[in-house]
MIZA-217462 format. One record per residue (C-alpha): x, y, z. Coordinates in pm, whole numbers, plus 50000, padded with zeros to 5 digits. Example, Ala and Ser with C-alpha at 12.3 -4.5 7.8 and 13.67 -1.06 7.14 Angstrom:
! residues 2
512304955050780/513674989450714/
! end
This chain:
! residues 118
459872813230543/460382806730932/458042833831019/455142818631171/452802843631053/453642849130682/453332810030666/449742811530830/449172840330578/450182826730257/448152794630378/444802814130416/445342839630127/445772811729886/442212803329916/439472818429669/438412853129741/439992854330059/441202891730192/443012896830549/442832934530734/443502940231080/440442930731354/441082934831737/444842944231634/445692912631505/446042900431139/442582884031008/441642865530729/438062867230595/436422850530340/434832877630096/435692903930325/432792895330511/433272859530753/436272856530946/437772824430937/441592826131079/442762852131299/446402856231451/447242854231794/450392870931923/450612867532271/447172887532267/445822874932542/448962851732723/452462847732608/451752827632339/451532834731967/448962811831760/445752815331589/442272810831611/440192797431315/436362784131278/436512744131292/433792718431182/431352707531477/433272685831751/436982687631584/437862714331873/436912690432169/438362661732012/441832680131903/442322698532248/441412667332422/443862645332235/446772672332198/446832702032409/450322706832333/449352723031978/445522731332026/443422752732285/439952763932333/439682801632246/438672829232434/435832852732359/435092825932012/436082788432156/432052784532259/431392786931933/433412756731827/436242779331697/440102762531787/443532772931887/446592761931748/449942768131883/452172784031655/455622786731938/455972748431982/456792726931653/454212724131392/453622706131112/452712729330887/450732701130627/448912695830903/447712729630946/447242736730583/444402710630627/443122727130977/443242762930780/441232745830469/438342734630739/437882763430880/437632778330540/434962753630421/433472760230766/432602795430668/432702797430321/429762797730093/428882767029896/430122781529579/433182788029697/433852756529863/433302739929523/436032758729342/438062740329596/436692707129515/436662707629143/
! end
């Protein structure tokens, strides 16, 4: 599975109750078909292909800051703390299974978030 996308999609779908559908023409994922928490990028707004996905407070400043190889503020959703992560360099995709699981927990309600825990 080299396909950058159905990695990023089998990451987010194998989360509880999580559904994807198309938003701004790009695959989403959304957490009871309600709260967006991943969205892909490809090369919608440069010539890049990544995604987007809510973050906990401060991890976007200090991950763009520290690698800006592999992560990006946003457009249009990067003032709200959301982050950017390359998918066209090389990834280490354990390490994004744990950036795709925060920005799940960032969204997700508390109930939900607990299945994952227990």
């Amino acid at each position: 599975m080299d396909d950058p996308l159905e990695r990023l999609r089998a990451l987010c779908l194998a989360l509880p109750e999580t559904t994807e559908r198309l938003s701004h023409g790009e695959p989403a994922w959304f957490v009871r078909g309600k709260k967006t928490f991943v969205t892909y990028s490809d090369h919608h707004h440069d010539d890049r292909v990544a995604f987007w996905c809510a973050a906990p407070e401060g991890v976007q400043q200090v991950l763009v800051d520290s690698d800006p190889e592999h992560y990006f503020r946003p457009p249009y959703v990067g003032h709200r703390g959301w982050l950017g992560v390359y998918l066209d360099v090389p990834v280490d995709w354990d390490v994004l299974a744990d950036v795709v699981d925060d920005a799940y927990r960032a969204v997700a309600p508390k109930k939900l978030v607990a299945e994952l825990d227990g």
